[in-house]
C-alpha positions in Angstrom: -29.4 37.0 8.4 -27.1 39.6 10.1 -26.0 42.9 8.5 -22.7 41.5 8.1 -23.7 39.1 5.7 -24.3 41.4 2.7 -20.4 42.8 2.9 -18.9 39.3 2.9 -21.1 38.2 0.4 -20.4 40.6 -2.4 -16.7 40.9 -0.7 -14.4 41.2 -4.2 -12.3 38.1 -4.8 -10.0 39.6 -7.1 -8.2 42.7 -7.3 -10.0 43.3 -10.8 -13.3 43.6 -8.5 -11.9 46.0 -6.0 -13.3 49.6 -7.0 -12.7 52.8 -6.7 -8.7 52.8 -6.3 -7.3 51.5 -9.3 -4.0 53.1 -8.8 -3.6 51.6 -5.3 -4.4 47.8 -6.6 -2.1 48.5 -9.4 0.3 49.2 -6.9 -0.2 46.5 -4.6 -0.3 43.9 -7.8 3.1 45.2 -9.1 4.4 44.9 -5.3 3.2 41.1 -5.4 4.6 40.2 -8.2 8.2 41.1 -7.4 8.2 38.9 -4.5 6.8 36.2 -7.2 10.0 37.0 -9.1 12.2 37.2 -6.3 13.1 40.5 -6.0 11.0 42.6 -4.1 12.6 45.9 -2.8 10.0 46.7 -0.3 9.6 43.5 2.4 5.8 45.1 3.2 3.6 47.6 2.3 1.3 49.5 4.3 -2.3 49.8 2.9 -3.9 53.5 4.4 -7.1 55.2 4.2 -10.1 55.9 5.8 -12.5 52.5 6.8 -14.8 50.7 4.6 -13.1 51.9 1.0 -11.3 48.4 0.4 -8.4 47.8 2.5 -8.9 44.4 4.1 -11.1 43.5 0.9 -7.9 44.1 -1.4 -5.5 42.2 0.7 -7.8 38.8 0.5 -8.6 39.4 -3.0 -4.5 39.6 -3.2 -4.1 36.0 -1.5 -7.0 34.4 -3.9 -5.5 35.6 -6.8 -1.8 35.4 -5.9 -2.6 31.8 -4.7 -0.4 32.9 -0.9 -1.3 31.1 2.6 -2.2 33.9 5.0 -2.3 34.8 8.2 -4.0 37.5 9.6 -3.5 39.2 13.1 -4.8 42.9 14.9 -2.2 44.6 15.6 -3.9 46.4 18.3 -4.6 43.6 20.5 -1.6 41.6 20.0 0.5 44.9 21.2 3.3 43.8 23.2 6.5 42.4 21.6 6.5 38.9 22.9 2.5 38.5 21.4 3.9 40.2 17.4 6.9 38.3 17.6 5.1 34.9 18.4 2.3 35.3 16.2 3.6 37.2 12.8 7.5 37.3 14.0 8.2 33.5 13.3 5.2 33.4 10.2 7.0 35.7 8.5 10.7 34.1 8.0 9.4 31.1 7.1 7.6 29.3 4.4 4.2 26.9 4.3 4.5 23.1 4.4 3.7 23.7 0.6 6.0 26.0 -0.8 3.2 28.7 -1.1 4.3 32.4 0.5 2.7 33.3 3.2 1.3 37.1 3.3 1.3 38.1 7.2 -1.6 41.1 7.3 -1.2 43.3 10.7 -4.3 45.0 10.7 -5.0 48.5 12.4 -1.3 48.9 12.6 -1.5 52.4 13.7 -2.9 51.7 17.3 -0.3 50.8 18.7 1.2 53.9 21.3 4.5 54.6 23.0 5.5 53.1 26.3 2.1 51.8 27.1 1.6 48.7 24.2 5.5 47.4 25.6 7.4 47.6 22.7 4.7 46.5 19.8 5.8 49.4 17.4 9.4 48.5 18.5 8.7 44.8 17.6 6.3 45.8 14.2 9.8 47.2 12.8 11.9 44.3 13.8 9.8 42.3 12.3 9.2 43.9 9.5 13.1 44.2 8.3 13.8 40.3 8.9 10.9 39.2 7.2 11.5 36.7 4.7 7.7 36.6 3.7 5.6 39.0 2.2 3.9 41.7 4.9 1.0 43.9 4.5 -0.1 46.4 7.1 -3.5 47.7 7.5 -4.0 51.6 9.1 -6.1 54.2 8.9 -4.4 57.2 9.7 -0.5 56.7 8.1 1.0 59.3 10.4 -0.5 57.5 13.5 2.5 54.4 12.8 6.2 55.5 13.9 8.7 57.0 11.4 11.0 54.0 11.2 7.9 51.9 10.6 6.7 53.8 7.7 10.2 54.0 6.5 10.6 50.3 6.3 7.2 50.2 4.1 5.9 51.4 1.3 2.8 53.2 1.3 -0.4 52.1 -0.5 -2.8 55.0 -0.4 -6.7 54.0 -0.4 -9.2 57.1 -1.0 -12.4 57.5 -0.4 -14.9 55.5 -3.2 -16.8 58.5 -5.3 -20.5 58.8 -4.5 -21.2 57.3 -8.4 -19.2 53.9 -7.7 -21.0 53.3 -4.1 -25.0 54.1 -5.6 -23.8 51.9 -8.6 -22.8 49.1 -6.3 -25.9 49.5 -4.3 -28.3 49.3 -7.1 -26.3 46.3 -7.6 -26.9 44.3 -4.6 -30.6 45.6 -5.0 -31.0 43.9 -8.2 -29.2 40.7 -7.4 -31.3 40.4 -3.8 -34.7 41.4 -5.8 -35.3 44.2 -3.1 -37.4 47.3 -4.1 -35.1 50.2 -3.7 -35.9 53.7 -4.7 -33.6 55.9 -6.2 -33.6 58.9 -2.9 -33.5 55.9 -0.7 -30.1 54.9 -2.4 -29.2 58.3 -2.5 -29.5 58.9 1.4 -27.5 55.8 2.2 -24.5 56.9 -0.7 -24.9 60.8 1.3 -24.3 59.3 4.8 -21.8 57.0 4.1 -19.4 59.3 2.6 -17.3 56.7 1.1 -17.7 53.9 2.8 -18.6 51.1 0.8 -19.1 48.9 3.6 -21.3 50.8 6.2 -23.5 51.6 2.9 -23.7 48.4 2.4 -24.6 47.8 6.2 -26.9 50.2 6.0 -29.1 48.5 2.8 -28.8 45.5 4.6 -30.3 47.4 7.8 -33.1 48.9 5.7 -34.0 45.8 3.9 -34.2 43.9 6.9 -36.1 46.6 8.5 -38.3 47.3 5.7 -39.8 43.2 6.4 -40.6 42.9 2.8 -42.3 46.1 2.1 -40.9 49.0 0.2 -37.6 49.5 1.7 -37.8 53.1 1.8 -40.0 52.9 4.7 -37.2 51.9 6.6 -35.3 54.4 8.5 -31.7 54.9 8.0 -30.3 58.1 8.6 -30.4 57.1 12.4 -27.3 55.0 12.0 -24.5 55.7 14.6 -21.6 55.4 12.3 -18.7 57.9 11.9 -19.6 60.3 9.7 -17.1 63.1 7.9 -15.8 65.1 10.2 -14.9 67.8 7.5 -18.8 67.2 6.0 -19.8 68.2 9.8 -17.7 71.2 10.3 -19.3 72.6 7.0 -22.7 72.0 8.2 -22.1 73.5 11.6 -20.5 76.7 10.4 -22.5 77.0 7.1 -25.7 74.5 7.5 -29.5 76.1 7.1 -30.5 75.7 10.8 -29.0 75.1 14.3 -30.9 71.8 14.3 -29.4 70.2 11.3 -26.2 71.5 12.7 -26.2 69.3 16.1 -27.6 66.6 13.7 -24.6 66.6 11.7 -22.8 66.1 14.9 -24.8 63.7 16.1 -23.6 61.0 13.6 -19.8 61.6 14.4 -17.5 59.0 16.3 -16.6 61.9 18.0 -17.0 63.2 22.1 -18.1 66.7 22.6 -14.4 66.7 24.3 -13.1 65.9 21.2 -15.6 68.2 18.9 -14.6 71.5 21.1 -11.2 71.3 19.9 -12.5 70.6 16.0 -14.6 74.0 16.3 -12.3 76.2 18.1 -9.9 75.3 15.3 -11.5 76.2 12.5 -13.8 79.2 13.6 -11.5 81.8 12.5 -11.2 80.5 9.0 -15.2 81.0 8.6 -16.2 83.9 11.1 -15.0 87.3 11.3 -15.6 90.8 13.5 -18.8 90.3 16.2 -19.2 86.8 14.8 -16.3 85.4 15.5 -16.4 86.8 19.0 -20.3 85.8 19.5 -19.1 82.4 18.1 -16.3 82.0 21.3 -18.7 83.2 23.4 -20.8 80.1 23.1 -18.1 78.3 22.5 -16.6 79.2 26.1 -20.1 77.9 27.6 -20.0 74.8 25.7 -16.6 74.9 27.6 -18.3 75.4 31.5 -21.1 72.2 30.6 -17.6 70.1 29.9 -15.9 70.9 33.0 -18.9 70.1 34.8 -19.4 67.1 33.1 -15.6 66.3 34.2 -16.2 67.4 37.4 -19.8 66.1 38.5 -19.1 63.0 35.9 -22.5 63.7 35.4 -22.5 63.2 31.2 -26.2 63.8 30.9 -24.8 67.6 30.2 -22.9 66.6 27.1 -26.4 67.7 25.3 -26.2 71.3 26.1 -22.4 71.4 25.5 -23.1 69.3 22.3 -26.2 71.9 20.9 -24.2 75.1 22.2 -21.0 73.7 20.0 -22.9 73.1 17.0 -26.3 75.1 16.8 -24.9 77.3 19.0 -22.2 78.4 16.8 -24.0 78.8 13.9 -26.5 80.7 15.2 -24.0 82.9 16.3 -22.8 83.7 12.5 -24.0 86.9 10.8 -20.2 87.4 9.4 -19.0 84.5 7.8 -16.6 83.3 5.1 -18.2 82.2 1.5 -17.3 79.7 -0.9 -14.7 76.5 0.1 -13.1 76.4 3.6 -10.3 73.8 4.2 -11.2 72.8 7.5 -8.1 71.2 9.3 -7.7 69.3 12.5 -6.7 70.6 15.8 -3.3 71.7 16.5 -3.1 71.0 20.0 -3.4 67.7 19.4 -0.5 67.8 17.3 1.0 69.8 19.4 0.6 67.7 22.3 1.7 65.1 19.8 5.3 66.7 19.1 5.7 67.4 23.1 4.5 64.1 24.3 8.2 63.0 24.7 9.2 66.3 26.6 5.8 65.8 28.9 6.7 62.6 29.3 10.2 63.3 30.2 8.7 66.2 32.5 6.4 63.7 34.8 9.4 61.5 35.1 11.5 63.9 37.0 8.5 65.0 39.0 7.3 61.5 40.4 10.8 60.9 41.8 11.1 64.3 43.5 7.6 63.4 44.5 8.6 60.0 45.9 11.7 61.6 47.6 9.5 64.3 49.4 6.6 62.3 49.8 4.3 64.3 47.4 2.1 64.1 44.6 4.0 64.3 41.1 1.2 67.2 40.3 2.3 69.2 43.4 6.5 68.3 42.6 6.1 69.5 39.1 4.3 72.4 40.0 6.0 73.6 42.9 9.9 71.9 43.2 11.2 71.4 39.9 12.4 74.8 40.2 13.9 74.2 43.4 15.6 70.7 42.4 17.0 72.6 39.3 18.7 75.1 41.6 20.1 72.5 43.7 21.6 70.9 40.5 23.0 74.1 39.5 25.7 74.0 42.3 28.6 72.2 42.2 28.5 70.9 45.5 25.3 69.4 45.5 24.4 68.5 41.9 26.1 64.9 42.4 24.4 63.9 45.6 20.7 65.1 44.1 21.4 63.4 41.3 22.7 60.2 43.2 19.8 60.6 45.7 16.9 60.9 43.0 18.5 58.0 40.9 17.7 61.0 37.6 18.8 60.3 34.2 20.9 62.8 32.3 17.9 63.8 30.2 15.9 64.8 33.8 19.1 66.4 35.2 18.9 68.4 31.9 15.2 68.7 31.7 15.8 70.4 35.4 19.0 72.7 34.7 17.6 74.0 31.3 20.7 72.6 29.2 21.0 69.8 27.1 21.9 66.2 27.8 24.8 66.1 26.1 27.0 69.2 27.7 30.1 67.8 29.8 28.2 69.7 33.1 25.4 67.4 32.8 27.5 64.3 32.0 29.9 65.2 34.9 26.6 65.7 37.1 25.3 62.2 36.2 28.3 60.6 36.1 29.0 61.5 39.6 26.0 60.8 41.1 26.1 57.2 39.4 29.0 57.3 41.4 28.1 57.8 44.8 25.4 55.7 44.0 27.5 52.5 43.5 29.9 54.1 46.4 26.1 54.0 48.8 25.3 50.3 47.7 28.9 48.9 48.1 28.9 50.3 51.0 25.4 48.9 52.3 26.3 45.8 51.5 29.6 45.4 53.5 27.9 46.9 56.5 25.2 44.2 56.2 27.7 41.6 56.2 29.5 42.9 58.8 25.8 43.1 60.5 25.6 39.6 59.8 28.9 39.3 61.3 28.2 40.6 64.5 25.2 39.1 65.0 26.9 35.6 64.5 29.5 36.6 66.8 26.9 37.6 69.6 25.1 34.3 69.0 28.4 32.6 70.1 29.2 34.6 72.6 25.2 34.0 74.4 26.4 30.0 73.3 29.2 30.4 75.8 27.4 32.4 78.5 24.6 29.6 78.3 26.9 26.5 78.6 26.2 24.6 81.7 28.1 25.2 84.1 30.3 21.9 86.4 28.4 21.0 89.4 29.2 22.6 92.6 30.2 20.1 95.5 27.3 19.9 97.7 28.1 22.4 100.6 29.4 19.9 103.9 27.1 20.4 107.3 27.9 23.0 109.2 29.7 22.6 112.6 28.0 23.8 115.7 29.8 24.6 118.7 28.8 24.4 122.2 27.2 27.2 122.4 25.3 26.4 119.6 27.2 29.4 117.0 27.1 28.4 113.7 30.6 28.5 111.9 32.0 27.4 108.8 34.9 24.7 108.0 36.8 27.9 107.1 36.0 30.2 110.1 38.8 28.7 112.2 
């Protein structure tokens, strides 16, 4: 038997059996029965949460009980438009071959990323507003999907399962399989699982299968790589007993130490304060050096000492710290680098084709000729033929001048330049046909030069006089 078996097994098949989120299955139930009556006002919902509390499980229990055909896609690896419009696109304006509706479920919705998944977000949208059949989304994170996506849906929001449901659940599937669970054993597996419902039941499955028919408690469990609470690890690395059970905490995230720097250096103000707070940077900033060797050497084997000085490190480091609840929050770079990624974007743009034009790297345009091009742009004379010559867009002609897009200076600029562009490839083109031309022309001229010529008249013998001169017909 595989560890899958377990979750598929006691998988709820009806919305009744889903636990833990009655107020989302109401809300899901009430959605599909509109579009039973005929009037639905939302074409799809999106289902959110965090994994294993019930998603997937409530949208099958939705198509047993509703009595729908399905079809079921990812999302993330059916990204570009042509895949979502050929797959779920054409499923979802059209009915079954038995009258039944057919609910289209896009799961892990919000992996799908700008320019680089080719118009899939572009595509989920479309599809989404023409559908004539009922479509359910499946995402964890609901501000990882685009605006006009999540303003076309209506959000279904799925919470963590409490501790109480999951042990009760386990004890369950104990019973019913006739395996000899102990209460801490159950207790462990509801502590690491932090709401998931499915990895706890995973991780029974694991230990029973481990255990080979002896107690199960003998199994081991807590070794399970899983994603663990991030927020669960940040209070045991800035408040746990131990530097040890710190860098264990951390152990059992879904995290990089690249991505666990940026978690700590967050949130270490909110807990530490005076000499700890600077002691806590401190070590910090070395974790810091053992990354950018790692990123340097690619020698990863140092992720452990950048790993232990992040965690252990920084609790050791705590003499000064906060008491009671800290709301721990996520990084602001990343959103941040989230809100610029456009302007970045738009930045590399412009550098890669003063790059191409100078034949440099887009690294060494951007760091050392932007500046330049944006003077360039600045006069009158010359903005036109920069922006003709670089082929730049009026966002990049802004982007370089410091103004806007839409100021008549910048319009005029692009306009122009669009100008002499078509002025440049008009002009190419009647010179290579005029090439072309000339090239025919020679050919016929070399034609003529090569045509054979009429035969001389053989030249007539030479007379010879009597003193034995030779002369010509002519020479008399």
């Amino acid at each position: 038997m595989t560890a899958i078996e377990w979750t598929e097994k006691y998988r709820p098949r009806t919305l009744k059996e889903v636990l833990g989120n009655g107020k989302a299955v109401s809300d899901l139930r009430a959605w599909a029965e509109s579009w039973e009556r005929g009037d639905p006002q939302w074409k799809a919902v999106i289902l959110y949460g965090p994994a294993g509390v019930g998603k997937t499980s409530a949208a099958m229990a939705l198509v047993a009980e509703m009595n729908w055909d399905h079809i079921e896609m990812n999302a993330s690896d059916a990204r570009t438009a042509s895949a979502i419009g050929k797959i779920a696109g054409s499923a979802s304006r059209s009915m079954t071959f038995s009258g039944k509706r057919r609910l289209i479920i896009l799961d892990e919705a919000d992996n799908l990323h700008g320019n680089a998944d080719r118009g899939g977000a572009a595509a989920m949208v479309k599809m989404v507003k023409n559908a004539s059949q009922p479509t359910l989304l499946i995402a964890n994170e609901y501000y990882g999907m685009s605006k006009p996506l999540r303003d076309a849906c209506l959000g279904i929001r799925f919470r963590s399962i409490r501790k109480s449901t999951v042990a009760s659940v386990l004890r369950k599937i104990c019973k019913m399989e006739k395996v000899n669970c102990t209460p801490d054993l159950i207790e462990q597996i509801v502590e690491i699982s932090g709401g998931d419902l499915r990895s706890a039941v995973n991780d029974l499955h694991a230990a029973a299968e481990g255990a080979l028919n002896q107690d199960i408690d003998r199994a081991a469990t807590s070794e399970r790589d899983v994603r663990s609470n991030i927020f669960k690890a940040m209070d045991k690395i800035f408040k746990g007993t131990g530097p040890r059970e710190a860098h264990r905490a951390a152990s059992y995230l879904d995290e990089s130490p690249e991505d666990l720097v940026h978690w700590v250096d967050e949130n270490l103000p909110l807990v530490y304060k005076g000499p700890s707070l600077a002691l806590g940077f401190d070590r910090l900033s070395r974790a810091d050096v053992f990354l950018g060797r790692v990123r340097r050497r690619q020698n990863y084997g140092l992720w452990r000492y950048a790993a232990f000085m992040m965690t252990g490190g920084v609790l050791a480091s705590g003499t000064e710290r906060k008491r009671g609840y800290v709301a721990f929050r996520p990084p602001s770079l990343w959103r941040r680098m989230g809100q610029t990624r456009s302007a970045r974007n738009l930045r590399d743009s412009a550098a890669a084709k003063i790059g191409r034009h100078c034949h440099l790297s887009t690294k060494r345009a951007r760091t050392d000729l932007m500046g330049f091009f944006g003077i360039l742009l600045k006069d009158k004379g010359s903005a036109p033929k920069v922006a003709a010559l670089l082929d730049l867009t009026p966002e990049e002609i802004a982007l370089l001048m410091g103004s806007k897009p839409t100021t008549k200076k910048v319009i005029r600029i692009f306009e122009e330049g669009q100008r002499l562009r078509e002025e440049e490839t008009i002009e190419r083109i009647e010179f290579g046909w005029g090439d072309i031309a000339k090239k025919r022309s020679d050919a016929g001229i070399e034609e003529i030069i090569a045509e054979p010529k009429e035969p001389k008249e053989p030249d007539k013998p030479d007379r010879t006089n009597s003193q034995g001169d030779q002369r010509s017909l002519f020479d008399f």
